[in-house]
N, C-alpha and C positions, 0 to 999 in steps of 0.2 A: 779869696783873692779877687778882688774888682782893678779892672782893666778899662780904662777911662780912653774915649778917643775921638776925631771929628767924623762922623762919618759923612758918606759921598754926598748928600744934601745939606753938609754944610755944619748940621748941627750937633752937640755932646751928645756921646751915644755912652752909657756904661755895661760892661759885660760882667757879670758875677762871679764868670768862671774861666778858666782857659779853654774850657768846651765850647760857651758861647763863643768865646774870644775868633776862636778857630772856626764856627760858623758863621759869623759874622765876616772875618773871612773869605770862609767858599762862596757866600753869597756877595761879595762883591761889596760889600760896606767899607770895607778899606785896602789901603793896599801901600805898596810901598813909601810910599812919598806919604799918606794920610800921618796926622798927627795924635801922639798916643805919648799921655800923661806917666812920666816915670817917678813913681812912689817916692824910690829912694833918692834921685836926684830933685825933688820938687820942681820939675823943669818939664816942658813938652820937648818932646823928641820926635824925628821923623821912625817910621813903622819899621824901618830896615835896619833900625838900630839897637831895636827892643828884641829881646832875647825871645819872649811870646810868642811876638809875629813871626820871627825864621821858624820857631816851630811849627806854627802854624803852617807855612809854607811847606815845611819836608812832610808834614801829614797830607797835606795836599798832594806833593809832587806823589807821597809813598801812595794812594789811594789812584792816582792818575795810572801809575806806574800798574798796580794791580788791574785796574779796568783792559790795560792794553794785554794783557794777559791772554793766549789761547784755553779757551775751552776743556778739560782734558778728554781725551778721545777714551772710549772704551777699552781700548787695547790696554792702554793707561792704568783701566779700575783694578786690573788685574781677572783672573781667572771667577767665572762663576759657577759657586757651587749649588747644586741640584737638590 
């Protein structure tokens, strides 16, 4: 799967993967409003519209989500045996 899109300097950027898709992503290369080429509609689409990019997004928000996370405390590990 190649995922075609403008990235933030303007120019076609293509991702091989939905992984790069999704790093390309975190890194800041596109974003809602950037434009991203849909296969099946042969039409450029805005990013918020493309199914990839909300994914991309809920891995984002879901790794955000995990960061904010406490620590587990010891007590937590459970009992240690000797």
């Amino acid at each position: 799967m190649k995922l075609k899109f403008i990235n933030r300097n303007g120019h076609e950027q293509v991702a091989d993967s939905l992984a790069e898709f999704i790093a390309a992503a975190r890194d800041g290369e596109l974003s809602s409003d950037t434009l991203v080429f849909d296969e099946q509609e042969k039409r450029w689409r805005k990013a918020s519209e493309v199914l990839e990019f909300r994914a991309a997004a809920d891995v984002q928000i879901a790794a955000a989500n995990l960061d904010a996370l406490p620590a587990p405390s010891a007590e937590a590990e459970g009992p240690k045996v000797a």
